[in-house]
C-alpha positions, 0 to 999 in steps of 0.5 A: 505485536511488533514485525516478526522476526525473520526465519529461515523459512518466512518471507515478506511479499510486498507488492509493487516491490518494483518502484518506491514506496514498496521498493523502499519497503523492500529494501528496510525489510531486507535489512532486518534480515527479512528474506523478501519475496518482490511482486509486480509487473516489471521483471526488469527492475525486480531483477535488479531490485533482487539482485541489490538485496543479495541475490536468489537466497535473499529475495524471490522475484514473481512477475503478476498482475495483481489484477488478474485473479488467474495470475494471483492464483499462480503467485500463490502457488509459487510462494513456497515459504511461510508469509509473516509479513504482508505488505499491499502496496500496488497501486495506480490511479486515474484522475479525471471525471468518472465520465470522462474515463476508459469504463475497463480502467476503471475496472481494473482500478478496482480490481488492483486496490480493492480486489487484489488487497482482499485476495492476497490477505484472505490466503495470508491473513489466516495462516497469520491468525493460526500461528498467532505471528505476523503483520499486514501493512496495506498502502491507503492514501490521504485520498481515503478520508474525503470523496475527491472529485474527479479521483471518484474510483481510486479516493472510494478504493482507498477508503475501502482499503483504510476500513477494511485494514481498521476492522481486520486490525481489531479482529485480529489483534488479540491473536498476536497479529496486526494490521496496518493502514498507511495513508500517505500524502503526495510521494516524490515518485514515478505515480504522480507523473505517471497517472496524471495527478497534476493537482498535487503539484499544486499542494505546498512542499511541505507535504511532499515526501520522499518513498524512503520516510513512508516506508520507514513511518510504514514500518515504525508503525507496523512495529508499533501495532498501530492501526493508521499512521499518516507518514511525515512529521506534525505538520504533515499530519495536522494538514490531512488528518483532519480532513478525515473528521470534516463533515462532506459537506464542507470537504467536498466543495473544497476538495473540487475546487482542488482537483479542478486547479 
């Protein structure tokens, strides 16, 4: 139930190919010999993403925003090979109050990691299934495992994303298919500067890692049939796999005082 081997006529679609922890993917990916297809919004840096993995015959660019179903329509219907690998990992986050916040953002918020990770797997997953081939690797967040205070809508979208790829893991995995959930913790990328997570500036270094483990840790796992992995090394895991099986009522105060600095 290891990562399929490329052909000629599979791709790998990784969303959010245009910037970390997806490019990072995109580019392992391309390495095994994958022919890749890179989703997001920025045609620029897909571009020149594309063209560092080989150019046309090696990567497919396709410009959508995941959180319009119309143009999730129209990125379907341009896939034109056999997807045997999926990788969800387009993402944004907002951090502050749910009062406090834009109601449309929040909207899309959901839309981007809830709805688009249901969509694009429904169209792909079956086909999966039915030639008993493929994998899924869906992009959670240490966010998932507790309710975080003033992170309400992205730590509840990422909780649905971890128990909705744990389920689907175990309904399919007896047709030769997996389906992973990585669950990283801060990332050196453009995400926390660019949604405002300030309060993971205030987590200790060691938790920090670069996009290039994730996306290793992401695949090792996927080649593994494992159903969640929590990137990084032991220390790493011991300081948020537990925050998983802490009951709310311990977890909650400490993760407000967390998000309020």
């Amino acid at each position: 139930m290891a990562i399929p081997e490329p052909s000629s006529t599979s791709t790998a679609l990784v969303t959010g190919a245009s910037s970390g922890i997806g490019r990072e993917i995109a580019r392992l990916l391309a390495r095994r010999g994958h022919h890749v297809t890179l989703v997001a919004r920025n045609e620029q840096r897909l571009r020149e993403l594309q063209a560092e993995l080989g150019g046309e015959q090696r990567a497919t660019v396709l410009v959508c925003d995941l959180a319009d179903a119309g143009e999730r329509d129209e990125l379907a219907r341009a896939v034109t090979r056999t997807v045997d690998v999926l990788v969800n990992n387009a993402g944004f986050g907002i951090y502050k109050p749910f009062v406090e916040s834009d109601r449309q953002m929040e909207l899309t918020q959901v839309r981007v990691l809830v709805e688009a990770v249901v969509d694009l797997t429904a169209r792909w997953l079956p086909g999966m299934v039915e030639r008993r081939r493929g994998c899924v690797i869906n992009v959670s967040s240490v966010s998932a495992f507790q309710p975080l205070p003033g992170n309400a809508g992205y730590a509840a979208a990422k909780a649905h994303v971890l128990l909705f790829s744990e389920a689907l893991h175990a309904e399919v995995k007896e047709h030769g298919v997996t389906v992973t959930a990585v669950c990283p913790g801060p990332v050196h990328t453009e995400f926390q500067e660019r949604n405002g997570a300030h309060f993971a500036d205030r987590l200790p270094r060691f938790v920090w890692l670069d996009p290039e483990r994730v996306a290793r840790d992401a695949l090792d796992a996927a080649d593994a049939g494992r159903r969640t992995v929590v990137p990084g090394g032991p220390q790493v895991r011991a300081a948020f796999a537990p925050n998983r099986y802490v009951p709310t009522t311990i977890a909650l105060p400490i993760a407000s005082r967390l998000m309020r600095g």
